[in-house]
mmCIF file as Biopython writes it, N, C-alpha, C and O atoms, coordinates in Angstrom:
data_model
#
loop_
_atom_site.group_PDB
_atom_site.id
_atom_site.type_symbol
_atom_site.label_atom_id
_atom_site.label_alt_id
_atom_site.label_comp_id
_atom_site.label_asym_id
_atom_site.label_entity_id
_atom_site.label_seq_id
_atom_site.pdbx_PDB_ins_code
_atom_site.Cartn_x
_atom_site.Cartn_y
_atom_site.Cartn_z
_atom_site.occupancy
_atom_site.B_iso_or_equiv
_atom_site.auth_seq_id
_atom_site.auth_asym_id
_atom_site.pdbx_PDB_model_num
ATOM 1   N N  . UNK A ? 1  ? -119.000 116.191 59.700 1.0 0.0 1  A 1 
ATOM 2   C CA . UNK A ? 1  ? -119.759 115.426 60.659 1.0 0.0 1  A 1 
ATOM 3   C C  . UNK A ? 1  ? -120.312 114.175 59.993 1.0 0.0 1  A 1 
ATOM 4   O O  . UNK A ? 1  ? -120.517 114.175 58.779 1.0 0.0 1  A 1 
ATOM 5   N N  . UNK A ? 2  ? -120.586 113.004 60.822 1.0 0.0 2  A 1 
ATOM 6   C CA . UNK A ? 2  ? -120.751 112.228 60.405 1.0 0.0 2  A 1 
ATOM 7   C C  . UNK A ? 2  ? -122.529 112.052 59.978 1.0 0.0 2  A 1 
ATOM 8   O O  . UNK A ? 2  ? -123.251 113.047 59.907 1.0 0.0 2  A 1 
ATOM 9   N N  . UNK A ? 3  ? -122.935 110.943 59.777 1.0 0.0 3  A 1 
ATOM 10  C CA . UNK A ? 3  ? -124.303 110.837 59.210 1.0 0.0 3  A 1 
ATOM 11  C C  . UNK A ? 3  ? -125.072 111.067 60.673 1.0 0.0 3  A 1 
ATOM 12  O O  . UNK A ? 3  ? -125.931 111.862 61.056 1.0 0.0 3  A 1 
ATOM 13  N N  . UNK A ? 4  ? -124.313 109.942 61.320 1.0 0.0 4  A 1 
ATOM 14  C CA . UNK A ? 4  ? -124.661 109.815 63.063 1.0 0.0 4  A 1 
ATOM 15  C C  . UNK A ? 4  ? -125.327 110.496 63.835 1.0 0.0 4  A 1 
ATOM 16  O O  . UNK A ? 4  ? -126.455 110.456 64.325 1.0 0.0 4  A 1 
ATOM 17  N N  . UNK A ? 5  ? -123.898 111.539 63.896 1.0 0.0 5  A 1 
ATOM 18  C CA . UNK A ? 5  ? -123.807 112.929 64.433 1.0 0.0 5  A 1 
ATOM 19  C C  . UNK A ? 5  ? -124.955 113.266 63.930 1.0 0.0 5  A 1 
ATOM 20  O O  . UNK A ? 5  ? -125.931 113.162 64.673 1.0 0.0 5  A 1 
ATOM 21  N N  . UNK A ? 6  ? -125.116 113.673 62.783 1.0 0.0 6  A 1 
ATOM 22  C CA . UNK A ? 6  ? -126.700 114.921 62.399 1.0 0.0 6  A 1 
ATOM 23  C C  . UNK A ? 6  ? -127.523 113.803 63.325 1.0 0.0 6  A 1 
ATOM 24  O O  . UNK A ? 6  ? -128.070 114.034 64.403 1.0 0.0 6  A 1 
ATOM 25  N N  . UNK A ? 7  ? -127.473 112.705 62.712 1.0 0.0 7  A 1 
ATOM 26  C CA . UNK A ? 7  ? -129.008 112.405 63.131 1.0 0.0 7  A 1 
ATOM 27  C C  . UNK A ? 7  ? -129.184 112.246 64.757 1.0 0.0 7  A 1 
ATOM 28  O O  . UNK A ? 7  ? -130.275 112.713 65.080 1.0 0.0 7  A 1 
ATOM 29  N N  . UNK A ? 8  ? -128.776 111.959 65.384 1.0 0.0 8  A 1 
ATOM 30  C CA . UNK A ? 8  ? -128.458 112.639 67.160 1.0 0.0 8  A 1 
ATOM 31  C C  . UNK A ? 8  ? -128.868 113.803 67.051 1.0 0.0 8  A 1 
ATOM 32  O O  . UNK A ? 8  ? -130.071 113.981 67.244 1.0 0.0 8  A 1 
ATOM 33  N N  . UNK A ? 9  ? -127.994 114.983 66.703 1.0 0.0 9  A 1 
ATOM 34  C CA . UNK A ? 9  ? -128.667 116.266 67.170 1.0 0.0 9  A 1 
ATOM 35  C C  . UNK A ? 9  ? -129.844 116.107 66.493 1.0 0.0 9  A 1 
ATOM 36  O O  . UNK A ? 9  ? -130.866 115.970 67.166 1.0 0.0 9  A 1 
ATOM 37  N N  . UNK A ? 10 ? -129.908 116.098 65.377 1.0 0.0 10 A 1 
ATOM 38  C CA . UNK A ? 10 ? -132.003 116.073 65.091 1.0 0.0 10 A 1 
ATOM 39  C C  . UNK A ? 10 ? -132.753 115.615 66.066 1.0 0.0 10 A 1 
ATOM 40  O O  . UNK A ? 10 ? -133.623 116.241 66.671 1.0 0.0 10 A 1 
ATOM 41  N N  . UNK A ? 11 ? -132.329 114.216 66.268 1.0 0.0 11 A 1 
ATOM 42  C CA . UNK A ? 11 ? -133.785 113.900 67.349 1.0 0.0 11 A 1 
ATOM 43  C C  . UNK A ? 11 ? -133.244 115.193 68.369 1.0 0.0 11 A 1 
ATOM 44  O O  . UNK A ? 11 ? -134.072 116.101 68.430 1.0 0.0 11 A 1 
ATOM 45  N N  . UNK A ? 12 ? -132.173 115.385 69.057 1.0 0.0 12 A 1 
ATOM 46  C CA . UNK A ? 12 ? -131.912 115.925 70.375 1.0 0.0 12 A 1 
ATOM 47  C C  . UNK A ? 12 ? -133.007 117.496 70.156 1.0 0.0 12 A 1 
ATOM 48  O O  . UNK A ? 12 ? -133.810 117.702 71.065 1.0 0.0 12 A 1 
ATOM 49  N N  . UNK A ? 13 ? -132.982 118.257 69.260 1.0 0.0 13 A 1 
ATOM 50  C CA . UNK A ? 13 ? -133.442 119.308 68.557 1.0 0.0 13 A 1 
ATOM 51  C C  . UNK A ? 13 ? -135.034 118.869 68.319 1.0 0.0 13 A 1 
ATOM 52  O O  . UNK A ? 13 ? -135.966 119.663 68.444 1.0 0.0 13 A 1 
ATOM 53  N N  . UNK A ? 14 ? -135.113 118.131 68.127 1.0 0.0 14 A 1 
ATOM 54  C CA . UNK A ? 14 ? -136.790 117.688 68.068 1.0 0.0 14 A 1 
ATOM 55  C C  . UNK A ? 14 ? -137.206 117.044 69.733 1.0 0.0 14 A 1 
ATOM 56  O O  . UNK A ? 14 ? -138.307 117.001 70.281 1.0 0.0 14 A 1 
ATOM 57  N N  . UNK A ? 15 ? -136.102 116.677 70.141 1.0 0.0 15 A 1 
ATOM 58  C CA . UNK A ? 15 ? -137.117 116.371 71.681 1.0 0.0 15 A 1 
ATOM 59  C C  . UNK A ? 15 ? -136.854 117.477 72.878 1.0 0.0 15 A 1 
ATOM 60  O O  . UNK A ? 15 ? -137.529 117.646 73.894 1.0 0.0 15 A 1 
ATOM 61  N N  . UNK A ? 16 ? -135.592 118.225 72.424 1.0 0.0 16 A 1 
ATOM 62  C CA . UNK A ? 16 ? -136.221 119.536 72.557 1.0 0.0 16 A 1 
ATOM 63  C C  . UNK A ? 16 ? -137.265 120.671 72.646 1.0 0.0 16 A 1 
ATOM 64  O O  . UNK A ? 16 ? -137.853 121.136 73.622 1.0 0.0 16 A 1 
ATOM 65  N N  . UNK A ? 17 ? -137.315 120.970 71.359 1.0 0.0 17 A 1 
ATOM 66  C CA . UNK A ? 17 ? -138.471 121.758 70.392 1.0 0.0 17 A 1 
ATOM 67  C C  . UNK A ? 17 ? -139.660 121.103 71.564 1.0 0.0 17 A 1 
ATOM 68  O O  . UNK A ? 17 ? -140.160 121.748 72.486 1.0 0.0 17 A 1 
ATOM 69  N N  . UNK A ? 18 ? -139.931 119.652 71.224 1.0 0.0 18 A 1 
ATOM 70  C CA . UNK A ? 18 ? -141.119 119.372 72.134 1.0 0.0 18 A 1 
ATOM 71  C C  . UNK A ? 18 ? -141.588 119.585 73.474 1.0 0.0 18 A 1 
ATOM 72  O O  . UNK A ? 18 ? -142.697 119.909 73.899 1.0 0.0 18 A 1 
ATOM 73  N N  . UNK A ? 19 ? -140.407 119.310 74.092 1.0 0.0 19 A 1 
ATOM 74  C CA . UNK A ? 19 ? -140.244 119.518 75.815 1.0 0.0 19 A 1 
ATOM 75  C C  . UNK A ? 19 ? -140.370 121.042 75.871 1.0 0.0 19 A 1 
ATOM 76  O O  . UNK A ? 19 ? -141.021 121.447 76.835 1.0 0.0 19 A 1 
ATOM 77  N N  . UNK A ? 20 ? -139.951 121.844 75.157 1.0 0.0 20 A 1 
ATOM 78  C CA . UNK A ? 20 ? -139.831 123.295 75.656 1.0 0.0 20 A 1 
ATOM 79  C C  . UNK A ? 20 ? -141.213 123.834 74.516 1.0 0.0 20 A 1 
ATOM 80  O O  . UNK A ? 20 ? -141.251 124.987 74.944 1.0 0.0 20 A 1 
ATOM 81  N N  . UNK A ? 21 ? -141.951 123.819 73.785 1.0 0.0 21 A 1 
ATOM 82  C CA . UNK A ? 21 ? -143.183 124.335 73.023 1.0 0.0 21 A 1 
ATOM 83  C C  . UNK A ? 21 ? -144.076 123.620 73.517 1.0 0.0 21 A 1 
ATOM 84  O O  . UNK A ? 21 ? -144.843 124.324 74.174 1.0 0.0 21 A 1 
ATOM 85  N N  . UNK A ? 22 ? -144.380 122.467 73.524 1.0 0.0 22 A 1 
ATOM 86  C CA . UNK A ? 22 ? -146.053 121.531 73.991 1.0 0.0 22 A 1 
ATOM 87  C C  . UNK A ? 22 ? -146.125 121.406 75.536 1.0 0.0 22 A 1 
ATOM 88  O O  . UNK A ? 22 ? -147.194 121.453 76.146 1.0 0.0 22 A 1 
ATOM 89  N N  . UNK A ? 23 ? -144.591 121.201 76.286 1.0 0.0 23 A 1 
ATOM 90  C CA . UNK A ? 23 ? -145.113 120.661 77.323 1.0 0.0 23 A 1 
ATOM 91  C C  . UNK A ? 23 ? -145.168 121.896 78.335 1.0 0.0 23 A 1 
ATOM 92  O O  . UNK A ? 23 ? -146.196 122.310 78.871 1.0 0.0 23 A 1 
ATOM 93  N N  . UNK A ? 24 ? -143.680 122.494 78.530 1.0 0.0 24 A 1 
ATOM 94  C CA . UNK A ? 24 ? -143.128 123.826 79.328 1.0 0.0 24 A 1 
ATOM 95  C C  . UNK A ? 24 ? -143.959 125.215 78.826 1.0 0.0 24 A 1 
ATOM 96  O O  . UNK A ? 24 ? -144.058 126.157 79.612 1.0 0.0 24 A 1 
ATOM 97  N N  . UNK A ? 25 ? -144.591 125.291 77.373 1.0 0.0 25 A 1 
ATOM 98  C CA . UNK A ? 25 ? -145.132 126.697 76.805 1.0 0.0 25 A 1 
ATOM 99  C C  . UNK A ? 25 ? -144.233 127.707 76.614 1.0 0.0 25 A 1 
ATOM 100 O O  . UNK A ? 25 ? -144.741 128.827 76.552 1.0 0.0 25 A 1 
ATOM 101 N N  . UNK A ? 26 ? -143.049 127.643 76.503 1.0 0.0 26 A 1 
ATOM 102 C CA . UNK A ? 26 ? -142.263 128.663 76.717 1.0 0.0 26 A 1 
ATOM 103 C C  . UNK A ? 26 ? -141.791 129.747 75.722 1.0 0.0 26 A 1 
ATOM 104 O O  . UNK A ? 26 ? -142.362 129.586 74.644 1.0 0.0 26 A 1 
ATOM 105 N N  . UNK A ? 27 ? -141.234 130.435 75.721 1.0 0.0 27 A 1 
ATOM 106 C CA . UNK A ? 27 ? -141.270 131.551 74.453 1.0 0.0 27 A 1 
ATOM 107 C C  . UNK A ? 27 ? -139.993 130.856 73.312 1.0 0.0 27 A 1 
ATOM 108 O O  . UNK A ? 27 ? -140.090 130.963 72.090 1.0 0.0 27 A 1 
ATOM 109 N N  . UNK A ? 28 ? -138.556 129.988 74.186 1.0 0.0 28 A 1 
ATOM 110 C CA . UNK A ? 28 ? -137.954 129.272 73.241 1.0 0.0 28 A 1 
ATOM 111 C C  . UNK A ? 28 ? -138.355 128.388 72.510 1.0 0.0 28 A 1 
ATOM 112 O O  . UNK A ? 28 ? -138.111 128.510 71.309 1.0 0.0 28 A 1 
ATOM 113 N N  . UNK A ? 29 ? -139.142 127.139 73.006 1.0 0.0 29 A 1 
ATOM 114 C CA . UNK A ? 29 ? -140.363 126.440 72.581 1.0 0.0 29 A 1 
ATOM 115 C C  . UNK A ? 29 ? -140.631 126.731 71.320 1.0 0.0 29 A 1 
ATOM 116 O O  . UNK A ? 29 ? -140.459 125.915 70.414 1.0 0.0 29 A 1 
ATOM 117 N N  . UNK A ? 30 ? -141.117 128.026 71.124 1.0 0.0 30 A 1 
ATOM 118 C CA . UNK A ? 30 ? -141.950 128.744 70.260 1.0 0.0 30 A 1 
ATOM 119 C C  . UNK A ? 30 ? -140.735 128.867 69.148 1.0 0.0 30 A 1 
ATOM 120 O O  . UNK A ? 30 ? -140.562 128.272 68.084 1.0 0.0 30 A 1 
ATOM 121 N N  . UNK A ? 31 ? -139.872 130.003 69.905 1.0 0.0 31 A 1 
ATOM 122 C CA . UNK A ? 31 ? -139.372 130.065 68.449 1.0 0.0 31 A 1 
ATOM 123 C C  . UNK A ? 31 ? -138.651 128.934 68.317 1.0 0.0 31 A 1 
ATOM 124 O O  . UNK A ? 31 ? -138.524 128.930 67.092 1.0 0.0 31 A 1 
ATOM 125 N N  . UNK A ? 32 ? -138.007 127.835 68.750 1.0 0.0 32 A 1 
ATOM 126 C CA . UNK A ? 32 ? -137.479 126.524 67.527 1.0 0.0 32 A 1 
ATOM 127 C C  . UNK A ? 32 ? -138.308 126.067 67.281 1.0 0.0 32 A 1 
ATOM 128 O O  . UNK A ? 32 ? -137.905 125.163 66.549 1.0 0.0 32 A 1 
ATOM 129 N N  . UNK A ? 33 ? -139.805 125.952 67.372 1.0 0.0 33 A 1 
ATOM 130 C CA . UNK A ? 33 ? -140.667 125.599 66.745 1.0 0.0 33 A 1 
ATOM 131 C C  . UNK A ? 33 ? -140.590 126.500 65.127 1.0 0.0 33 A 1 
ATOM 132 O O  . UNK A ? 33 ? -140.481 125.949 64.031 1.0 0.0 33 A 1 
ATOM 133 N N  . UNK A ? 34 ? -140.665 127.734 65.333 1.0 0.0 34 A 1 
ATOM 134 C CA . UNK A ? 34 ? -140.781 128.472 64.210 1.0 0.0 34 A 1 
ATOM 135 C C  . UNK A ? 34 ? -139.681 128.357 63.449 1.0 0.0 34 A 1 
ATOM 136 O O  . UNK A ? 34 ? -139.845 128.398 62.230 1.0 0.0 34 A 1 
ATOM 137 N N  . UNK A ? 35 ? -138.102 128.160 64.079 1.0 0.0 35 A 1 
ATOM 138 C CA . UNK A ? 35 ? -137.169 127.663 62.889 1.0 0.0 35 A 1 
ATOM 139 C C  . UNK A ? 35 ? -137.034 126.641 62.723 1.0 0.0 35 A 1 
ATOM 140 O O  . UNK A ? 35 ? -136.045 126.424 62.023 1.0 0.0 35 A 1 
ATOM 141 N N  . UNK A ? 36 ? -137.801 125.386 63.166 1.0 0.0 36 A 1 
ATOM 142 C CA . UNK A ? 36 ? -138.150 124.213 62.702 1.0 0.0 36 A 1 
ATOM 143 C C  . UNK A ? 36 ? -139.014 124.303 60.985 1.0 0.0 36 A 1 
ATOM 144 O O  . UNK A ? 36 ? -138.695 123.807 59.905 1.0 0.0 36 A 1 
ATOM 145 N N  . UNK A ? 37 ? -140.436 125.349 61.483 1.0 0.0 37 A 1 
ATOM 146 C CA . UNK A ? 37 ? -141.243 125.341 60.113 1.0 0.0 37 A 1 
ATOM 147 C C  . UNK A ? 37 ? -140.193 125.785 58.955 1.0 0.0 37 A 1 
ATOM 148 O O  . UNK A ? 37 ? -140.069 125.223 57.867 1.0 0.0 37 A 1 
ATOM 149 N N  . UNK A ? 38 ? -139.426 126.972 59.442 1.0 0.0 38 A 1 
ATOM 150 C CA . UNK A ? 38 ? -138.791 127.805 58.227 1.0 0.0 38 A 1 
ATOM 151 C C  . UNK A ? 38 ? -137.489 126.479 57.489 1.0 0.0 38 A 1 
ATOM 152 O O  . UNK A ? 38 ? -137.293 126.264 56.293 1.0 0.0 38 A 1 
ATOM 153 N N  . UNK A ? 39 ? -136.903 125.901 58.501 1.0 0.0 39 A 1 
ATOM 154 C CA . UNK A ? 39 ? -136.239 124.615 57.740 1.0 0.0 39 A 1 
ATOM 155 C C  . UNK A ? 39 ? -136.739 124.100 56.746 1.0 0.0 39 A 1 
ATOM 156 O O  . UNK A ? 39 ? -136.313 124.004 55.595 1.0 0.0 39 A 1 
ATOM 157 N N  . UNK A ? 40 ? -138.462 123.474 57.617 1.0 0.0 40 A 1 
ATOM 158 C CA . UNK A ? 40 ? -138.900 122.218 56.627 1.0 0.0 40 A 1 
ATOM 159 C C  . UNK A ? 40 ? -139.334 123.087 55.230 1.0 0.0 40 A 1 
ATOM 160 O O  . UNK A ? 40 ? -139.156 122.694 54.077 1.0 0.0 40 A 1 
ATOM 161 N N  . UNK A ? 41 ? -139.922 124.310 55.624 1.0 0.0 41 A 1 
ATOM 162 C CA . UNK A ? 41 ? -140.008 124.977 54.126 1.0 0.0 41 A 1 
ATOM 163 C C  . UNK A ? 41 ? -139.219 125.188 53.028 1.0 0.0 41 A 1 
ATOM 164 O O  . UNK A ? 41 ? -139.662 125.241 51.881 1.0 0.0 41 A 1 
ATOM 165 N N  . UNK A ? 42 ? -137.755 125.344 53.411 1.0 0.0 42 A 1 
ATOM 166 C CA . UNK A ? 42 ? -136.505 125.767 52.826 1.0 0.0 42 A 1 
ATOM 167 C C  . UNK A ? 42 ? -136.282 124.380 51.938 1.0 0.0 42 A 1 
ATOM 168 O O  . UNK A ? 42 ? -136.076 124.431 50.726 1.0 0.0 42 A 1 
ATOM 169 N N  . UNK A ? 43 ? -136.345 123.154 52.672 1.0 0.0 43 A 1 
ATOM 170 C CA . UNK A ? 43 ? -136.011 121.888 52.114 1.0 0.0 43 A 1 
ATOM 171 C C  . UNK A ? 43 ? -136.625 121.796 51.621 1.0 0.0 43 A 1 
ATOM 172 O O  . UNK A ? 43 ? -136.091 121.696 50.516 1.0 0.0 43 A 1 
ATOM 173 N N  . UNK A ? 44 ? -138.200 121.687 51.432 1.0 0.0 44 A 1 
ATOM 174 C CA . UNK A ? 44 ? -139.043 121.551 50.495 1.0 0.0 44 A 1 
ATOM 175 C C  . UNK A ? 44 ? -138.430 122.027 49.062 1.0 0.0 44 A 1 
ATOM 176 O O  . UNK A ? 44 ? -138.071 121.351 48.098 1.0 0.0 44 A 1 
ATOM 177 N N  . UNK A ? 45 ? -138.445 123.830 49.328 1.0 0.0 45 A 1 
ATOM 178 C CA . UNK A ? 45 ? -138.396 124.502 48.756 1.0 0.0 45 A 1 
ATOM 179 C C  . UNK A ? 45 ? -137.609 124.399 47.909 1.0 0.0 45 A 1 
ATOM 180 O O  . UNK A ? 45 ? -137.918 124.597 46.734 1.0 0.0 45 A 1 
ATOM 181 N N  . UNK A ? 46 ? -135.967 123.946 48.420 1.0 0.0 46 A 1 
ATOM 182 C CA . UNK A ? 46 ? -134.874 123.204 47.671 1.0 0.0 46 A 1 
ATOM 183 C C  . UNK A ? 46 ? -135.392 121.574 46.713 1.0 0.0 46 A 1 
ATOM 184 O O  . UNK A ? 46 ? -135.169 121.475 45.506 1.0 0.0 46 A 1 
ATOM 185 N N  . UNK A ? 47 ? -135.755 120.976 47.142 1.0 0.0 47 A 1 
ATOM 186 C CA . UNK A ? 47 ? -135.882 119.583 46.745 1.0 0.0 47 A 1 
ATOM 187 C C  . UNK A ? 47 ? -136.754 120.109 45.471 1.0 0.0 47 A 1 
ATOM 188 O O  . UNK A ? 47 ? -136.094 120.034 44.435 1.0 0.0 47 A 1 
ATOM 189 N N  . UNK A ? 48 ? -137.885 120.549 45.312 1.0 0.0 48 A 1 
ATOM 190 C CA . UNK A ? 48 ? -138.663 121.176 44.034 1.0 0.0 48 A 1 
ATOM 191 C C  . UNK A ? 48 ? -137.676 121.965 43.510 1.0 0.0 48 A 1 
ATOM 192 O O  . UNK A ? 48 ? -137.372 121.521 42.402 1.0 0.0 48 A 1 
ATOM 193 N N  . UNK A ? 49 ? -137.060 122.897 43.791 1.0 0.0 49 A 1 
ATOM 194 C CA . UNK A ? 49 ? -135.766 123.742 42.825 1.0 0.0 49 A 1 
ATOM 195 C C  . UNK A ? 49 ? -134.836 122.334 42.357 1.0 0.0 49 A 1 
ATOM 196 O O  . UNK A ? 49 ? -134.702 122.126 41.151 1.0 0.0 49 A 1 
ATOM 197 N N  . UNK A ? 50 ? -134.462 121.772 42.952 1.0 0.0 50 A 1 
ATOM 198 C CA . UNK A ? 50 ? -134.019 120.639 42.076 1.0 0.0 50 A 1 
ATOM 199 C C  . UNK A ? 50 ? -134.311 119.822 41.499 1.0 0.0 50 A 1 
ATOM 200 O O  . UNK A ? 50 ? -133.514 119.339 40.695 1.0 0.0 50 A 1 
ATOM 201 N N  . UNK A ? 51 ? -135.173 119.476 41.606 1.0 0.0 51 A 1 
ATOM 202 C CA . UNK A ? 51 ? -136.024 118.409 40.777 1.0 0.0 51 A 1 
ATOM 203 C C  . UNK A ? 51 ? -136.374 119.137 39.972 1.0 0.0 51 A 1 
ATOM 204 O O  . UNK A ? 51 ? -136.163 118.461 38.965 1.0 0.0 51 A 1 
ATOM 205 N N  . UNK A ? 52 ? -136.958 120.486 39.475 1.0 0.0 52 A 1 
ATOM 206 C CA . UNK A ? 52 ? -136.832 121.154 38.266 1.0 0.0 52 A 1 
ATOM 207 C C  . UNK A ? 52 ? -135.672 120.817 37.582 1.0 0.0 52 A 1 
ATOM 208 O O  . UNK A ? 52 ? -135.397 120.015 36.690 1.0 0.0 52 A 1 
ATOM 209 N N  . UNK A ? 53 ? -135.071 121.635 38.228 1.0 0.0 53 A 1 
ATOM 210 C CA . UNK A ? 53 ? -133.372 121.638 37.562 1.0 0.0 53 A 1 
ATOM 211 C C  . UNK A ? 53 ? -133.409 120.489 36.913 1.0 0.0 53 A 1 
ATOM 212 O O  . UNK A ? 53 ? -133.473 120.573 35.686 1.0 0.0 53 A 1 
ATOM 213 N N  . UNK A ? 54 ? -133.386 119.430 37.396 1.0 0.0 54 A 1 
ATOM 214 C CA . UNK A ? 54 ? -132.649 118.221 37.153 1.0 0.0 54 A 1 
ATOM 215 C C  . UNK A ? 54 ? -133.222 117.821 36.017 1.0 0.0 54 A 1 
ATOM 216 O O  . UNK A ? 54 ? -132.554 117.107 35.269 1.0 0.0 54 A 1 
ATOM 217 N N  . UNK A ? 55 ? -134.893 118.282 35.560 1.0 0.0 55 A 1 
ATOM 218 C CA . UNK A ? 55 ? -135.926 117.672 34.592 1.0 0.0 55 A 1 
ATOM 219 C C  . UNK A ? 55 ? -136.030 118.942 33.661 1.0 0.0 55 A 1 
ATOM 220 O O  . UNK A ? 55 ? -136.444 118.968 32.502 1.0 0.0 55 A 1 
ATOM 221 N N  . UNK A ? 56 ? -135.672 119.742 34.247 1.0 0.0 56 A 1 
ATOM 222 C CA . UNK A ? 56 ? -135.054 120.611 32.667 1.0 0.0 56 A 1 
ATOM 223 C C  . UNK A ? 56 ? -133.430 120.076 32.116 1.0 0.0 56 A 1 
ATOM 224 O O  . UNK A ? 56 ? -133.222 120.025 30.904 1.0 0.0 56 A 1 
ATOM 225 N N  . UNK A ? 57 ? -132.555 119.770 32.907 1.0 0.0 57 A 1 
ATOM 226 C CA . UNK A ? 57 ? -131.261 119.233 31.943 1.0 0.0 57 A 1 
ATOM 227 C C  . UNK A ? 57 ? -131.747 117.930 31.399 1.0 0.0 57 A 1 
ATOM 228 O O  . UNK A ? 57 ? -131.596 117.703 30.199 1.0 0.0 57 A 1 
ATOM 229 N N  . UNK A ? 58 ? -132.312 117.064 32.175 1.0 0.0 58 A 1 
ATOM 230 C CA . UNK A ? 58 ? -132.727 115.609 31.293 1.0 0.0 58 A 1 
ATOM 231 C C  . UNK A ? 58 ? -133.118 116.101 29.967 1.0 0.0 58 A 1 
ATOM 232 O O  . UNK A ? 58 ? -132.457 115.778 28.980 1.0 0.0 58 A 1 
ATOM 233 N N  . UNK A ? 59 ? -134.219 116.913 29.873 1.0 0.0 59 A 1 
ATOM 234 C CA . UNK A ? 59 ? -135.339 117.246 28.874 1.0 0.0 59 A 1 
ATOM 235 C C  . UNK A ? 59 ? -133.980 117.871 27.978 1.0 0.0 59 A 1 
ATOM 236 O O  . UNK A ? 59 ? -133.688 117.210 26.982 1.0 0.0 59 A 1 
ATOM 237 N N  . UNK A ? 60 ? -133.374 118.752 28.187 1.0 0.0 60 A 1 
ATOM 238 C CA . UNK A ? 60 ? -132.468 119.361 26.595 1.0 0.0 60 A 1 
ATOM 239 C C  . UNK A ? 60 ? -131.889 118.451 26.438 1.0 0.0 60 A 1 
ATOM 240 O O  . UNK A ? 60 ? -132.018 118.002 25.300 1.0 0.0 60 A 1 
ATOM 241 N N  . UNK A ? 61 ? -130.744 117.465 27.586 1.0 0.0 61 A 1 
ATOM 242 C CA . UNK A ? 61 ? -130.128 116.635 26.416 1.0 0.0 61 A 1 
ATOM 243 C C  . UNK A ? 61 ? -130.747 115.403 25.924 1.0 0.0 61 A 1 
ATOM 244 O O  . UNK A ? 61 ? -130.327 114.857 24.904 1.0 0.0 61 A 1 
ATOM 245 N N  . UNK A ? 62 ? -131.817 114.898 26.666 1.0 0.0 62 A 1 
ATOM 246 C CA . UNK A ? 62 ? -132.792 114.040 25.575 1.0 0.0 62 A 1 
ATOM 247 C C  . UNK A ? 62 ? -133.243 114.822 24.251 1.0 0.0 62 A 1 
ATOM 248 O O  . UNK A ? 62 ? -133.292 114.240 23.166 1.0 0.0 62 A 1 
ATOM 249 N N  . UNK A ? 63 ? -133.483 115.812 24.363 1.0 0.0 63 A 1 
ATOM 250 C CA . UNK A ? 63 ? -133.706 117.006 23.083 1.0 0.0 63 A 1 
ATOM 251 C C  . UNK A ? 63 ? -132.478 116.745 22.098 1.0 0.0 63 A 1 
ATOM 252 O O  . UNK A ? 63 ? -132.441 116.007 21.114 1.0 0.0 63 A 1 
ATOM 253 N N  . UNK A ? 64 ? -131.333 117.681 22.724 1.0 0.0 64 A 1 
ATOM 254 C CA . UNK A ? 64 ? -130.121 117.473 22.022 1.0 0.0 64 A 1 
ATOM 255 C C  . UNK A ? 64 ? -129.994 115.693 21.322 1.0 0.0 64 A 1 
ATOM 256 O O  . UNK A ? 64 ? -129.377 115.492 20.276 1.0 0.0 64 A 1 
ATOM 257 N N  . UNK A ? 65 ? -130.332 115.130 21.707 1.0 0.0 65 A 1 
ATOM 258 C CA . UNK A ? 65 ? -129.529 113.469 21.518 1.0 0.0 65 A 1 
ATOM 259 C C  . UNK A ? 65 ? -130.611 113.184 20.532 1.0 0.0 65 A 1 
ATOM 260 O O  . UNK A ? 65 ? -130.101 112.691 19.526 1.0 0.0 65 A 1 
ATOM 261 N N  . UNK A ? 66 ? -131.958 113.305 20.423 1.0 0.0 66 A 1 
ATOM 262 C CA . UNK A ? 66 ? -132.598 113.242 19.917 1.0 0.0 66 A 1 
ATOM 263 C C  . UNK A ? 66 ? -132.143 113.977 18.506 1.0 0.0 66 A 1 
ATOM 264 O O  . UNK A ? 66 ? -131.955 113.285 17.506 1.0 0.0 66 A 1 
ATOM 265 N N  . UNK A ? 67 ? -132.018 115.041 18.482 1.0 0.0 67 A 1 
ATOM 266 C CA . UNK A ? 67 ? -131.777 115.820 17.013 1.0 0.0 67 A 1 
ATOM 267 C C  . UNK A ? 67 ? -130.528 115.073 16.190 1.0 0.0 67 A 1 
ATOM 268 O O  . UNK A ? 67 ? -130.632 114.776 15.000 1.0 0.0 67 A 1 
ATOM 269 N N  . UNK A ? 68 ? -129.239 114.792 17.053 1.0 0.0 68 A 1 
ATOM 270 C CA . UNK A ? 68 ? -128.723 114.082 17.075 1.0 0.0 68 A 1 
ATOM 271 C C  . UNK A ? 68 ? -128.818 112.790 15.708 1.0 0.0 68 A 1 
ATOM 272 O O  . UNK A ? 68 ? -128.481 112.807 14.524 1.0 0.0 68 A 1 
ATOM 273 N N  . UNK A ? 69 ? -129.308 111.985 16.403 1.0 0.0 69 A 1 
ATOM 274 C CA . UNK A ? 69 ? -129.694 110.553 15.729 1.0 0.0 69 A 1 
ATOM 275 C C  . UNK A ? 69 ? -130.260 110.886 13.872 1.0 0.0 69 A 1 
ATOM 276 O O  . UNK A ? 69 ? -129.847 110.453 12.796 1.0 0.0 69 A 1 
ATOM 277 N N  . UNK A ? 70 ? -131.226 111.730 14.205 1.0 0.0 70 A 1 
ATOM 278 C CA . UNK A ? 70 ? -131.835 112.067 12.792 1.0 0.0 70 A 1 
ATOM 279 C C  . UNK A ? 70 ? -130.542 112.683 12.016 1.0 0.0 70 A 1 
ATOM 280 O O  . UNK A ? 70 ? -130.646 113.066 10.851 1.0 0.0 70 A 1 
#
């Protein structure tokens, strides 16, 4: 899919979510509201697992390269 595509269904999925939880009250409402939160948590959740990752490999081979030189 293209970049497009996602970003269409997102808003479509977010003006969704809204129309059917804030305005209608409804029990679907609710829950894509609730697999809305569990998304944004997951991504979070990912983006910090990688950004570790990524600043523990910097850190050994700046380590490694470092021992290196001497």
């Amino acid at each position: 899919m293209s970049k497009k595509t996602i970003l269409i269904l997102g808003i479509v999925y977010a003006v969704a979510t809204l129309i059917l939880n804030n305005v209608l009250h409804t029990a679907i409402g609710g829950f894509m509201m609730t697999l809305s939160l569990i998304a944004l948590v997951v991504a979070i959740v990912g983006a910090i697992y990688y950004l570790i990752k990524f600043s523990i490999k910097q850190f050994i081979y700046n380590w490694k390269n470092l021992n290196n030189i001497e």
